[in-house]
Each structure stands twice: as structure tokens, then as C-alpha cells.
mmCIF file of the C-alpha atoms, coordinates in Angstrom:
data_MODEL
# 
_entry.id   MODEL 
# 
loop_
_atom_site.group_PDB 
_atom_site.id 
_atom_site.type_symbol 
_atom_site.label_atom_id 
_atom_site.label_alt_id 
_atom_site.label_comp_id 
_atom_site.label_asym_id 
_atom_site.label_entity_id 
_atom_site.label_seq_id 
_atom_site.pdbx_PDB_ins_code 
_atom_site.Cartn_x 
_atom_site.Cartn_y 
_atom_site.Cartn_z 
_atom_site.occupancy 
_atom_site.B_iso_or_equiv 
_atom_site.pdbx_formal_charge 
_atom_site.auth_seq_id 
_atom_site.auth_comp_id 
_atom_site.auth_asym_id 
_atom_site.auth_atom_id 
_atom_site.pdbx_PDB_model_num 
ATOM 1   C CA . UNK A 1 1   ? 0.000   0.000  0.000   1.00 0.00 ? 1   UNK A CA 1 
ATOM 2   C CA . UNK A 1 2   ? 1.545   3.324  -1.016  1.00 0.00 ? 2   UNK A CA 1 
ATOM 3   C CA . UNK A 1 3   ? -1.065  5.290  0.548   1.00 0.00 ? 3   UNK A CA 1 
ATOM 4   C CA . UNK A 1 4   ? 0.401   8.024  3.277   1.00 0.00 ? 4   UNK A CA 1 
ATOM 5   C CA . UNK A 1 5   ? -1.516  8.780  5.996   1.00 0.00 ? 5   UNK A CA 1 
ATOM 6   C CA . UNK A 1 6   ? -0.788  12.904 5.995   1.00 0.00 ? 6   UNK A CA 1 
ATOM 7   C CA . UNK A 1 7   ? -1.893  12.504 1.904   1.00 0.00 ? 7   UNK A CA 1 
ATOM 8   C CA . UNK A 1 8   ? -5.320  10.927 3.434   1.00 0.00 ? 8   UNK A CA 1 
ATOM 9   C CA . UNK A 1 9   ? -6.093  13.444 6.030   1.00 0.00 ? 9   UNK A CA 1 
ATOM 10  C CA . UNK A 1 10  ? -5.021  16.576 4.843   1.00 0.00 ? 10  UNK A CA 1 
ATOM 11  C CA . UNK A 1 11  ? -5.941  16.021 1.234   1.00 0.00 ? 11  UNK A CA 1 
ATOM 12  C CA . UNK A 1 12  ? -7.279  19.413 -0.196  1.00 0.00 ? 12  UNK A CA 1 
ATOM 13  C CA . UNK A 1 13  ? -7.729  18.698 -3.607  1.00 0.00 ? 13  UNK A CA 1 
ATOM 14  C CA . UNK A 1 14  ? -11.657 19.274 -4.068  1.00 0.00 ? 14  UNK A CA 1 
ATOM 15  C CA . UNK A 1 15  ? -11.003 22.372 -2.173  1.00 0.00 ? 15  UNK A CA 1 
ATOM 16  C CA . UNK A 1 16  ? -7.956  23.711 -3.994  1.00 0.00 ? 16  UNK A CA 1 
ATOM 17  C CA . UNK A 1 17  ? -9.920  25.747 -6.427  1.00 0.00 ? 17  UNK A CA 1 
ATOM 18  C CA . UNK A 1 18  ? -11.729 27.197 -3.902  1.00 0.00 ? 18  UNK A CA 1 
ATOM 19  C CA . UNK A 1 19  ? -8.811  27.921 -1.813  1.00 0.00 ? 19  UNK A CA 1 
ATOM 20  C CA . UNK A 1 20  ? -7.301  30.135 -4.757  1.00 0.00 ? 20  UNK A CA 1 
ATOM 21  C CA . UNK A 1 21  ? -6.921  33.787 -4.504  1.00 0.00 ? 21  UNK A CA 1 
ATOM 22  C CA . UNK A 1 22  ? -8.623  33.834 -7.829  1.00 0.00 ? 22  UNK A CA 1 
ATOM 23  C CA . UNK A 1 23  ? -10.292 37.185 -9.026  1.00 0.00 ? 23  UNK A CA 1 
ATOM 24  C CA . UNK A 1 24  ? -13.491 35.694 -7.642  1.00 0.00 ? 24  UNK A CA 1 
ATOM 25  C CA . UNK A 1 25  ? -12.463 34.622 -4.173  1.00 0.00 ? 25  UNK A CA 1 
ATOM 26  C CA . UNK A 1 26  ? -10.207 38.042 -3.820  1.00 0.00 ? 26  UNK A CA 1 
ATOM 27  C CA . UNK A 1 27  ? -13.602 40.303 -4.511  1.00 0.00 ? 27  UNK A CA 1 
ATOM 28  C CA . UNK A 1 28  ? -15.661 38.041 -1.772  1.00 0.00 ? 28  UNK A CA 1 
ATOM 29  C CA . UNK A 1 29  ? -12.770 38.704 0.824   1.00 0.00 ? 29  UNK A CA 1 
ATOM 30  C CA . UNK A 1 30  ? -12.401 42.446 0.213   1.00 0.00 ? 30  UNK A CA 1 
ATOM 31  C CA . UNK A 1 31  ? -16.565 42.128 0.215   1.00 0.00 ? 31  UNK A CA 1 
ATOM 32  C CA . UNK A 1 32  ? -16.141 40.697 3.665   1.00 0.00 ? 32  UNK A CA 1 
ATOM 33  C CA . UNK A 1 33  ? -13.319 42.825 4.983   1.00 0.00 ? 33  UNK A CA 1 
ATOM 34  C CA . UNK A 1 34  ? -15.650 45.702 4.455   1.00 0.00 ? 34  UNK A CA 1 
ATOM 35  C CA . UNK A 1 35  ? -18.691 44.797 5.958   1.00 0.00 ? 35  UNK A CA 1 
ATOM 36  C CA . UNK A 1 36  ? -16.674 43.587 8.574   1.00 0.00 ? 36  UNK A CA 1 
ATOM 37  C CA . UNK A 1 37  ? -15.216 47.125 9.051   1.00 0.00 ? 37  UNK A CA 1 
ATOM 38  C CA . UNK A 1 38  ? -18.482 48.818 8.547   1.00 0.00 ? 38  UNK A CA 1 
ATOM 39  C CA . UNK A 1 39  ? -20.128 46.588 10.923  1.00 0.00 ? 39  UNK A CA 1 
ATOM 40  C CA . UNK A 1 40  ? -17.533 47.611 13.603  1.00 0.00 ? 40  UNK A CA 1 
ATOM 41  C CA . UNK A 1 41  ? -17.908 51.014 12.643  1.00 0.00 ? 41  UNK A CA 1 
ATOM 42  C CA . UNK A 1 42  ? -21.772 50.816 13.652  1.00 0.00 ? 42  UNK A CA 1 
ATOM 43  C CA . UNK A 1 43  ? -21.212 49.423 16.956  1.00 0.00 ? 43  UNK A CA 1 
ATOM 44  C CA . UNK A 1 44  ? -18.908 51.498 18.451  1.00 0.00 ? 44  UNK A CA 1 
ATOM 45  C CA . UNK A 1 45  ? -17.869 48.640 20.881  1.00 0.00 ? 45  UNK A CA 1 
ATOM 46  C CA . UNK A 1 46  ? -14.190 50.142 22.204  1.00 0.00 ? 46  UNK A CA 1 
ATOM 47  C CA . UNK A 1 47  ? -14.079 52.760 19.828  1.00 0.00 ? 47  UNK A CA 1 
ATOM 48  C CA . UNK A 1 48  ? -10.362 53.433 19.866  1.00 0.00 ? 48  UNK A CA 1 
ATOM 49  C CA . UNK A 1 49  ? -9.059  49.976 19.479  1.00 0.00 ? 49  UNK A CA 1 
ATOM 50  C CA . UNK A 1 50  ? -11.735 49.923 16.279  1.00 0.00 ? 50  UNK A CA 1 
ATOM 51  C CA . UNK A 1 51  ? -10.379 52.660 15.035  1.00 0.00 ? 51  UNK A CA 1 
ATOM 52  C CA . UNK A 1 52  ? -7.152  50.606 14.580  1.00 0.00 ? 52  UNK A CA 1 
ATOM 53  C CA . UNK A 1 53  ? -8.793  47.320 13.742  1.00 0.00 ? 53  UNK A CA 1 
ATOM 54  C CA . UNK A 1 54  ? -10.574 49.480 10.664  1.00 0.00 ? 54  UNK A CA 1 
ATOM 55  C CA . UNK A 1 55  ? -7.396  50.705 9.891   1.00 0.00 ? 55  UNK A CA 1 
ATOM 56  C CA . UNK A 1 56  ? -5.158  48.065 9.716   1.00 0.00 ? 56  UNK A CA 1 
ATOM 57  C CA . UNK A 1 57  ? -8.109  45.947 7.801   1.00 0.00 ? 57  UNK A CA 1 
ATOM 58  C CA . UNK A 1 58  ? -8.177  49.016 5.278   1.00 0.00 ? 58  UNK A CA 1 
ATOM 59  C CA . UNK A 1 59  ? -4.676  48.660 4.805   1.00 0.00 ? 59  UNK A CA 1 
ATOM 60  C CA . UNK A 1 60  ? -4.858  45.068 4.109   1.00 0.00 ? 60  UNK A CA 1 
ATOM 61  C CA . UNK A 1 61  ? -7.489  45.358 1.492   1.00 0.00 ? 61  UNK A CA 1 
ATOM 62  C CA . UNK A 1 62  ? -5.011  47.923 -0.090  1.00 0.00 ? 62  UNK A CA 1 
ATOM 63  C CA . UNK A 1 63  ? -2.329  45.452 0.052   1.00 0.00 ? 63  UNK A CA 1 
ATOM 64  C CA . UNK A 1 64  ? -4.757  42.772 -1.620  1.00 0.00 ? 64  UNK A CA 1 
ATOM 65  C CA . UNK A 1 65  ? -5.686  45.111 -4.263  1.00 0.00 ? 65  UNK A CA 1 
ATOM 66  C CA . UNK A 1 66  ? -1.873  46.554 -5.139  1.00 0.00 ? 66  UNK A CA 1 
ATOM 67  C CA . UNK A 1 67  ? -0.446  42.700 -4.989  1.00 0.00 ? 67  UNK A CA 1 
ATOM 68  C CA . UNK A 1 68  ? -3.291  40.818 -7.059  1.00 0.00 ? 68  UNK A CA 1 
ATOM 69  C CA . UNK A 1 69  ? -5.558  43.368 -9.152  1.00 0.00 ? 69  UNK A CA 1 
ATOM 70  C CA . UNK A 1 70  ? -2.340  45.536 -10.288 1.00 0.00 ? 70  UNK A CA 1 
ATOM 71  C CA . UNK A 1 71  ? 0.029   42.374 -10.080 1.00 0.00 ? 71  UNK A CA 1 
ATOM 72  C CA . UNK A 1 72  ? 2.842   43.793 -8.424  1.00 0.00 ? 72  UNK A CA 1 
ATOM 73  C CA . UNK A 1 73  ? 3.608   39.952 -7.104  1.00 0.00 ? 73  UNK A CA 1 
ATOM 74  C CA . UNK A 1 74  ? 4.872   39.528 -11.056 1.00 0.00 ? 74  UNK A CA 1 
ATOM 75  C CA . UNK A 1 75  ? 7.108   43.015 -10.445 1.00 0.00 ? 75  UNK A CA 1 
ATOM 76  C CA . UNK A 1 76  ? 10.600  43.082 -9.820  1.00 0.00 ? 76  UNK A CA 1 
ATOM 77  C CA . UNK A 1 77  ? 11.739  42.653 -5.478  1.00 0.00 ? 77  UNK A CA 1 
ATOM 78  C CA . UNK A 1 78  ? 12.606  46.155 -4.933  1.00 0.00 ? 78  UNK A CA 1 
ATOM 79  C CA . UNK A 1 79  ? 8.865   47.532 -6.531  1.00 0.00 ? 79  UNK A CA 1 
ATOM 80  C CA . UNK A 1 80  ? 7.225   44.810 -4.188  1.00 0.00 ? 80  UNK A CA 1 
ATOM 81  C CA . UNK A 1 81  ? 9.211   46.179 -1.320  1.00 0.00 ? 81  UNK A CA 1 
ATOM 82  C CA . UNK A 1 82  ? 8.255   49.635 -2.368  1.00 0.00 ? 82  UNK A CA 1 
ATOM 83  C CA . UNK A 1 83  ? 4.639   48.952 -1.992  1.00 0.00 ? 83  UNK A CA 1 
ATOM 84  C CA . UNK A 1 84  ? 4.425   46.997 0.995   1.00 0.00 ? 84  UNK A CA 1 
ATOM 85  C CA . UNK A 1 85  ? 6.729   49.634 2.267   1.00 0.00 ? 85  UNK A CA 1 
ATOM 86  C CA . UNK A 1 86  ? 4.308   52.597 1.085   1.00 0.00 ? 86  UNK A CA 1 
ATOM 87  C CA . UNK A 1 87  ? 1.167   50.539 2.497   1.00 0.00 ? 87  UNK A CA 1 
ATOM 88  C CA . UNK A 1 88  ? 2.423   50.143 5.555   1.00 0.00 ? 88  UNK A CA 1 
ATOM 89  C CA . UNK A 1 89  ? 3.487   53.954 6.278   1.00 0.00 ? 89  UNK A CA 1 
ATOM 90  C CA . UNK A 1 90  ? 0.404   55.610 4.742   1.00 0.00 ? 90  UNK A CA 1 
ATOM 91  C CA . UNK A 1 91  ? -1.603  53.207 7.601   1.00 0.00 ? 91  UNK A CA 1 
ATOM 92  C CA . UNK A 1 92  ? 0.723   53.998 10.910  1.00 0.00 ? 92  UNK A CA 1 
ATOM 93  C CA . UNK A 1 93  ? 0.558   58.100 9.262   1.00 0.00 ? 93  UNK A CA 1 
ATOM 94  C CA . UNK A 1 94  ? -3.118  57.507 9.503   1.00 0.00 ? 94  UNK A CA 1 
ATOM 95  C CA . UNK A 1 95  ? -3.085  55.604 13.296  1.00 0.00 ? 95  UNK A CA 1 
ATOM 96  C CA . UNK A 1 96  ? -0.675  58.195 14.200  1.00 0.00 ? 96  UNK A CA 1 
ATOM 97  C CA . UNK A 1 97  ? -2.556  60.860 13.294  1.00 0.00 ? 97  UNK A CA 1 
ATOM 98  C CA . UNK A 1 98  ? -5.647  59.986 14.620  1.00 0.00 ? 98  UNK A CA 1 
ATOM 99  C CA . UNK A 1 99  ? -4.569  59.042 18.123  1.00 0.00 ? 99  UNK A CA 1 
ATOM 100 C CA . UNK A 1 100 ? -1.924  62.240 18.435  1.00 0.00 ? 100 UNK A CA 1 
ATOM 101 C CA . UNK A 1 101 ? -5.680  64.345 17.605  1.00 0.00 ? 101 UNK A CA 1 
ATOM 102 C CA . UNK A 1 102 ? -7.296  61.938 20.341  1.00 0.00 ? 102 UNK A CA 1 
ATOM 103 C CA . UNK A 1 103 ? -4.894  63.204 23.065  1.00 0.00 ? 103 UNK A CA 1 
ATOM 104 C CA . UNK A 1 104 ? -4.427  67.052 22.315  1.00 0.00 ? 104 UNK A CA 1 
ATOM 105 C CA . UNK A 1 105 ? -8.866  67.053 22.148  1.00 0.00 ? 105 UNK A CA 1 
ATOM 106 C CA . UNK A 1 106 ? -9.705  64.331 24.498  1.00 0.00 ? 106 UNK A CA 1 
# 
């Protein structure tokens, strides 16, 4: 028998097209990253740890959209890094920002 037991259990095969960050499955998750966000927006459940949440899930979505909808995963190491880079200080600007305004007008 040449059957492995981690092939058995863990087999993912029916699931692998599902799995895939096609254009299909990457519009459902940015579709649920945003009601997700808006949702937290309309409780107001610990508003300033939200705040960040929102933020950090907007800056994901930006990162989904700059790696797979303008294919920078196909561009060159240093463009990649430039992106990521640039995503990632445009969000702690924003965090930074927002909590420097919450402590001069608390």
C-alpha cells in the first residue's frame, strides 16, 4: 500500500480551487473585509481599538488590491518592497494621526 496517511487526512484537492486567490475569491474577501469594518464602525464597541482594527483591515485590502488586481507579485523585489513599504506607512501616518488628535482634544 503506497497510501500516506498525511496525503489521506489533509488532502485538499476538491477544495484547492476554492482555496485560490482567484479574481473571484479576492472580490468576496475584500466584500467581507468591508462589511466587517463597517459593521464595527456601527457598533462602536471600544471605539479606539476599532479605530485601529478598521485601519489596519483598510490597509490590508489595499495590500490585496496593489499585490493581485495591479500584479505587483509579477514586479521586480525592490517595486514589491516599495509597496508593501508605502502601504504600511500611509496606515501607521493615519493611526498616528488619529490618536496624536485623540490626546491634544480628548
Amino acid at each position: 500500500m503506497d497510501i500516506h496517511l498525511s496525503v489521506v487526512v489533509f488532502d485538499l484537492s476538491p477544495y484547492k480551487e476554492f482555496m485560490a486567490l482567484t479574481p473571484r475569491n479576492l472580490w468576496l474577501i475584500l466584500i467581507t473585509l468591508t462589511l466587517l469594518s463597517v459593521s464595527m464602525f456601527e457598533t462602536e464597541l471600544l471605539r479606539e481599538l476599532s479605530v485601529l482594527v478598521i485601519i489596519a483591515i483598510a490597509g490590508y485590502k489595499s495590500r490585496l488590491v496593489i499585490l493581485h488586481f495591479m500584479e505587483a507579485t509579477h514586479a521586480p523585489g525592490h517595486f514589491r518592497f516599495m509597496y508593501e513599504t508605502w502601504n504600511f506607512v500611509v496606515c501607521a501616518i493615519i493611526v498616528i494621526g488619529h490618536y496624536m488628535a485623540l490626546i491634544q482634544n480628548p
